[in-house]
C-alpha positions in Angstrom: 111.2 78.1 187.6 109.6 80.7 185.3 110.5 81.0 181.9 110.3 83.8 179.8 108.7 82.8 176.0 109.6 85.3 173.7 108.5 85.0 169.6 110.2 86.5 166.8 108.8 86.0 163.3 110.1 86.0 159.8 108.5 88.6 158.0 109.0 88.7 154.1 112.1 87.5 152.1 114.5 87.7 155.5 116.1 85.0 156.8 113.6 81.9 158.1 115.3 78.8 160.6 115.1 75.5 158.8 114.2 71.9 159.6 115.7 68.9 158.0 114.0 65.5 158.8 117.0 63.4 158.5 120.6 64.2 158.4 123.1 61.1 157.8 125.2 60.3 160.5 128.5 59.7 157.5 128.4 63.2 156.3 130.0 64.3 160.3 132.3 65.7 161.2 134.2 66.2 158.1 131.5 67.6 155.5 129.8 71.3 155.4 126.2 71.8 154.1 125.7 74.4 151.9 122.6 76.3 152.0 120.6 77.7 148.5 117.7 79.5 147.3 116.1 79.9 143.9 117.1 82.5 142.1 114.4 82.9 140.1 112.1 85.5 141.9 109.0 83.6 140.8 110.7 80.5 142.8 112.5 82.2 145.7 110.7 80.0 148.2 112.3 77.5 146.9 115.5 76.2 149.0 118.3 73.2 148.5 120.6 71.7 151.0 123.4 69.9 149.9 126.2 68.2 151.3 129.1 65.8 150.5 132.3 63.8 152.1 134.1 60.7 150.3 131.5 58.5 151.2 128.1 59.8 150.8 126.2 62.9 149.0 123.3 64.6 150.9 120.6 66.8 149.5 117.6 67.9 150.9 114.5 70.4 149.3 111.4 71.6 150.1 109.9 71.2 146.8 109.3 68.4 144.1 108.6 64.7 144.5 110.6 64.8 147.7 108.1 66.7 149.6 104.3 65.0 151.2 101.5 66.2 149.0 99.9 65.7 152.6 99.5 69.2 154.7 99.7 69.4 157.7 97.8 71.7 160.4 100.4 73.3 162.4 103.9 75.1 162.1 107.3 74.2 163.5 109.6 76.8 164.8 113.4 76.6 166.4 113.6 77.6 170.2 116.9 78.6 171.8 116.8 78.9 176.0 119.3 81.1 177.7 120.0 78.7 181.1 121.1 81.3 182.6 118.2 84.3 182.3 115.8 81.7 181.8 114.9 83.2 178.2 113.4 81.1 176.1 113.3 82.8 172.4 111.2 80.8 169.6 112.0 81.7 165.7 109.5 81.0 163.5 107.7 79.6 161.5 110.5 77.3 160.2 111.0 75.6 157.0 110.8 72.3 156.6 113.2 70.0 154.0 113.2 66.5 153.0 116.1 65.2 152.6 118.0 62.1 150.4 121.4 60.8 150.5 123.4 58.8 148.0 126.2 56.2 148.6 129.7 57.4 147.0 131.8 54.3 148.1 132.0 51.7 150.3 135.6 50.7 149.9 137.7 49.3 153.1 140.6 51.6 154.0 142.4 48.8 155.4 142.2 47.0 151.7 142.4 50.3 149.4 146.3 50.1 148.8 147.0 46.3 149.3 148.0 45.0 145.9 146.0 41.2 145.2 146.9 39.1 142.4 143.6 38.3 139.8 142.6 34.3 140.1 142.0 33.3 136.7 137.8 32.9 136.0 136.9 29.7 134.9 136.9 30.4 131.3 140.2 31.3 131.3 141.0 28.2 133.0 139.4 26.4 130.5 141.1 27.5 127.5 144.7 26.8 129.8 143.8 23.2 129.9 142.4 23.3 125.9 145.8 24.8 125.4 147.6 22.0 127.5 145.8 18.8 126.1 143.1 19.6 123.6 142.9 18.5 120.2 144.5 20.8 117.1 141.1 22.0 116.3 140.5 23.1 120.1 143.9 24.5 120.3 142.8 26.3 116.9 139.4 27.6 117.8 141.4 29.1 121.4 143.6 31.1 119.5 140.9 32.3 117.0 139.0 34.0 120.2 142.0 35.5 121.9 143.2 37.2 118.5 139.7 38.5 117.6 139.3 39.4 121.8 139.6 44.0 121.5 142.3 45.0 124.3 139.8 47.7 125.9 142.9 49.5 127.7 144.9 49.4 124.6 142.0 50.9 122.5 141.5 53.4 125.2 145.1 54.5 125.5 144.9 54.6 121.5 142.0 56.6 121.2 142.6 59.3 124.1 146.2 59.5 122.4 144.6 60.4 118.9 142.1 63.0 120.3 144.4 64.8 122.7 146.5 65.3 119.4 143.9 66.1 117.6 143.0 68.9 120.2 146.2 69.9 119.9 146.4 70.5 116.3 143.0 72.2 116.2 144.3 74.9 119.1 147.2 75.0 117.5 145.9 76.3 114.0 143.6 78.5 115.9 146.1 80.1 118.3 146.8 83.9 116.2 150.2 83.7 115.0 152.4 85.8 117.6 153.5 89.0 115.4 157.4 89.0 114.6 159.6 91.3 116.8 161.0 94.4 114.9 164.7 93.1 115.3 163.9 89.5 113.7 165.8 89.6 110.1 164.7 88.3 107.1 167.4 85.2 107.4 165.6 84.1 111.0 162.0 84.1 109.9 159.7 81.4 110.8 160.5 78.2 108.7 157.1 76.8 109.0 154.8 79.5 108.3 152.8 79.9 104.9 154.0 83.6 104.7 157.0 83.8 102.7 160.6 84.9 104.4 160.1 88.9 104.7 162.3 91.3 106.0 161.1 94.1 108.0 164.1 96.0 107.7 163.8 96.7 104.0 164.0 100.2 103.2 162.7 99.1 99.4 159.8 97.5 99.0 160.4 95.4 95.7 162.8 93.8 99.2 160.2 93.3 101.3 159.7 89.7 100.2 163.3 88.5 99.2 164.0 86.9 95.8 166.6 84.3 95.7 166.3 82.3 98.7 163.0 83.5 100.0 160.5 83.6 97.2 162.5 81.1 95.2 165.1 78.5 96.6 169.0 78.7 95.2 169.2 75.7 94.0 165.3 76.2 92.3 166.9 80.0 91.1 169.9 77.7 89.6 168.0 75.2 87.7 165.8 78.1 85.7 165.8 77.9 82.2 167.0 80.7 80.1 164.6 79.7 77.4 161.3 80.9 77.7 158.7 77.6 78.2 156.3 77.4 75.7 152.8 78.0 76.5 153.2 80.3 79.0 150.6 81.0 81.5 148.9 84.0 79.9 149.1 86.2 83.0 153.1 86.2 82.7 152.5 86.7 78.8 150.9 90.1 79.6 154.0 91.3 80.5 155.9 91.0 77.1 159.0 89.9 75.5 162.0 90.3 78.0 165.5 90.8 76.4 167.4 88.4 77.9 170.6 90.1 77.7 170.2 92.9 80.1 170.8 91.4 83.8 167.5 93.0 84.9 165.8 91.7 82.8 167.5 88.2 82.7 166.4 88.3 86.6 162.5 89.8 85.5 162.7 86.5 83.3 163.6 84.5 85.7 160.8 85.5 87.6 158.2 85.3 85.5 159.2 81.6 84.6 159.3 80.6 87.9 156.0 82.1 88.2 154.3 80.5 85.0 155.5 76.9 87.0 153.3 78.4 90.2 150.3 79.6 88.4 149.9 76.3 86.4 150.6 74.6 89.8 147.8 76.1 91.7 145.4 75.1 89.2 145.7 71.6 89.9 143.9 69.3 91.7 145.4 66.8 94.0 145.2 64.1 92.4 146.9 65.9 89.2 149.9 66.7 91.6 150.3 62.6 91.2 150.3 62.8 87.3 154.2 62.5 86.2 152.7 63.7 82.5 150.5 66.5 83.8 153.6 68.1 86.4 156.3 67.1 83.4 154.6 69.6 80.8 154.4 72.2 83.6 157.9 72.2 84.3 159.1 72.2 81.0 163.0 73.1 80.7 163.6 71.9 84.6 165.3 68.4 85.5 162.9 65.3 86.9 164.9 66.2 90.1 163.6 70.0 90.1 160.2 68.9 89.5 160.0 67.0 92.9 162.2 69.4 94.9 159.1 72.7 93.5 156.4 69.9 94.5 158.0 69.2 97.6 157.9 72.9 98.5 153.7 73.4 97.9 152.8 69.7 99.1 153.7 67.0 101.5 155.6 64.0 100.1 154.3 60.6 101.4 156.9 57.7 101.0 155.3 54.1 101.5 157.5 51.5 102.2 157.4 49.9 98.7 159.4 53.1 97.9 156.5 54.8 96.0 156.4 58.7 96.6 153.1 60.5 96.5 152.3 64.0 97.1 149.3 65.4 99.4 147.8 68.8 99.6 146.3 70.3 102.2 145.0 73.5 102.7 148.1 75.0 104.4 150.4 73.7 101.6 147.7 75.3 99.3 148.0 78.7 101.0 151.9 78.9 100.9 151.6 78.0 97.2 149.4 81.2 96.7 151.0 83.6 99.0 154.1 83.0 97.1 152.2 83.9 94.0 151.7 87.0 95.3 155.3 87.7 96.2 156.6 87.0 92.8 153.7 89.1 91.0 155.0 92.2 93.5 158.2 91.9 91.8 157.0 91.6 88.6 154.4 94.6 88.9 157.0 96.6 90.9 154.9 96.1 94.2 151.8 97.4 92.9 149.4 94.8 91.8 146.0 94.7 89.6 143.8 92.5 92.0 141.6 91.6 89.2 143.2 90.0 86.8 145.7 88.0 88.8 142.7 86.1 91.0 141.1 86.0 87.6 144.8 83.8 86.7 144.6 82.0 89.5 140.6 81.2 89.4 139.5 82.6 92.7 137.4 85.8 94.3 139.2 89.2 94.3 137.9 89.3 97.9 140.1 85.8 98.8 142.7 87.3 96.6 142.6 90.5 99.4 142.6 87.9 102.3 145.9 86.5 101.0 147.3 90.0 100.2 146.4 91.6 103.3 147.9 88.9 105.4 151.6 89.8 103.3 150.9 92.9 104.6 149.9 94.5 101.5 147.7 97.3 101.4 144.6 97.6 99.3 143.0 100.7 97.4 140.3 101.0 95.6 139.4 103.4 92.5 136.1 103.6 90.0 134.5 100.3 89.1 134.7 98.0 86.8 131.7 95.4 85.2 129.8 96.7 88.6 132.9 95.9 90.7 135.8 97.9 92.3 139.4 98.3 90.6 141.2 97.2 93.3 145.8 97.5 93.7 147.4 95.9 95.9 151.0 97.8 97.2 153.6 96.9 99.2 154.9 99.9 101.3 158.2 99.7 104.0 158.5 99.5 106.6 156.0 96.0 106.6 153.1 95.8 108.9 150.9 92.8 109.7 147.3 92.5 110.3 146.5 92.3 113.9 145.1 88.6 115.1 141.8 88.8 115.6 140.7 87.7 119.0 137.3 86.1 117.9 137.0 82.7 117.5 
């Protein structure tokens, strides 16, 4: 019979047949090998097989340590014969890969899902009979181990519960806060939000950020002294002596109490928040029972079981205790504020002051300068509109 040999060559970057040496019998039928090539042009001879079932993983190269530093003198090639023309066709020249596999698993099927009871090592036979008839002081030394012995599935199960909440916290802070609708009223505002209730709706601005029952609780509005506290903070002194008897003005000197109380808050530290004395001679004129229920507002209270209350700050409470700052200097400066001296009052950067401000939906202008730095006001104009969230992270 004649046969008809007939070469076709792999000329540049096209397509070339390839060799493996060895190919597992366990990665057939049910595994298909996936064929790569270096994308780096500098490497593009270089070519991966891989493969992998439930039982093994395959990968063969034809580069690295895998690969006989040993060259050999001729070239291999595929062939495919057509029986019936008698054609025979060689491709080539072929590359050759050297292949590895790694074992996965070698469980039995027929013992994967049978449920065995654990026999007891010898240790813990040993302690049982200690337990059963050994002396006090073996008995003792038995139950010292097992209490000091760390419950790894317990610690796991503790430890993957902290961090998954601790994930969720961190995404939670980080997720942008969704902007309100325009038909949410002031009443159905977020409760646990560090903005202040607001009301879109407001066709004033000095009622942008409610009073009495958004800026300052009832029963807080209620308790308010009609005497003026002595030492004043000096910020809510700049605004001079109010006549009480005019109901505007009773209400502006409300304010500005309330206000003092914030202002001398915010300058506190922590630990000061703790100090009956220190908080007493802030809110001078209010009841014991006021002074908690105003910490309770800018802190968390922390009860232990001895009864003893103590008040934490964090950063969020921190916030809400300055962005309510804000809202009651709009209605005593008629919702146009002088940047500088209230961040002076409350010790921080006229740029954080313009964060906070900017986030009530405040808008900022600047005129001439002042020492070297801008005169900046801070206004409050209806209807109320938010910063967008930024989408960086």
């Amino acid at each position: 019979m004649k046969i008809k040999v007939c070469l076709e060559t792999s000329s540049g970057e096209g397509p070339k047949p390839v060799l493996v040496d060895t190919l597992p019998n366990r990665l057939f039928p049910d595994c298909t090998l996936k064929l790569q090539r270096n994308g780096n042009p500098r490497k593009s001879k270089q070519l991966k097989l891989t493969g992998e079932n439930d039982k093994v993983r395959f990968e063969a190269v034809n580069f690295g340590a895998m690969v006989p530093t040993v060259s050999h003198a001729y070239s291999l090639a595929v062939c495919k014969r057509d029986k019936r023309t008698g054609e025979m066709i060689i491709y080539g020249p072929a590359e050759r890969l050297y292949g590895k596999q790694s074992v996965l698993a070698y469980l039995k099927e027929d013992t994967a899902d049978q449920p065995h009871e654990e026999q007891p090592d010898y240790k813990q036979a040993q302690n049982q009979l200690g337990e059963a008839f050994g002396t006090k002081k073996r008995k003792q030394a038995i139950s010292s181990v097992e209490k000091n012995q760390i419950n790894m599935q317990r610690l796991q199960a503790t430890s993957s519960a902290f961090i998954n909440r601790a994930i969720d916290e961190t995404i939670t802070q980080r997720l942008p806060t969704p902007a309100p609708s325009e038909t949410s009223t002031s009443s159905s505002i977020v409760d646990n939000r560090v903005l202040p209730p607001y009301n879109l709706h407001a066709l004033d601005p000095i009622e942008c950020y409610p009073l009495v029952n958004g800026l300052i609780p009832e029963d807080i509005w209620m308790s308010l002294p009609e005497q003026e506290p002595s030492g004043m903070h000096v910020y809510c002194s700049g605004f001079g002596k109010l006549d009480s008897n005019q109901q505007s003005a009773k209400s502006l000197h409300f304010v500005l109490v309330y206000l003092n109380y914030l202002l001398k808050l915010f300058g506190l530290k922590e630990n000061q928040f703790n100090d009956p004395k220190t908080t007493g001679a802030i809110f001078e004129g209010l009841s014991q029972e006021m002074h908690g229920r105003i910490l309770e507002e800018f802190s968390e209270k922390l009860e232990s079981d001895s009864g003893r209350v103590r008040y934490k700050v964090p950063g969020q409470k921190r916030d809400r205790l300055a962005l309510h700052i804000f809202g009651l200097a709009f209605h005593v400066a008629k919702c146009s504020i002088n940047v500088k001296p209230l961040a002076e009052a409350m010790s921080i950067s006229q740029e954080k002051a313009c964060k906070y401000l900017k986030a009530m939906g405040a808008k900022i202008d600047s005129s001439g300068k002042q020492d070297g730095k801008y005169i900046r006001t801070a206004r409050l104009e209806c209807p109320l509109v938010f910063p967008k969230p930024s989408l960086k992270r």
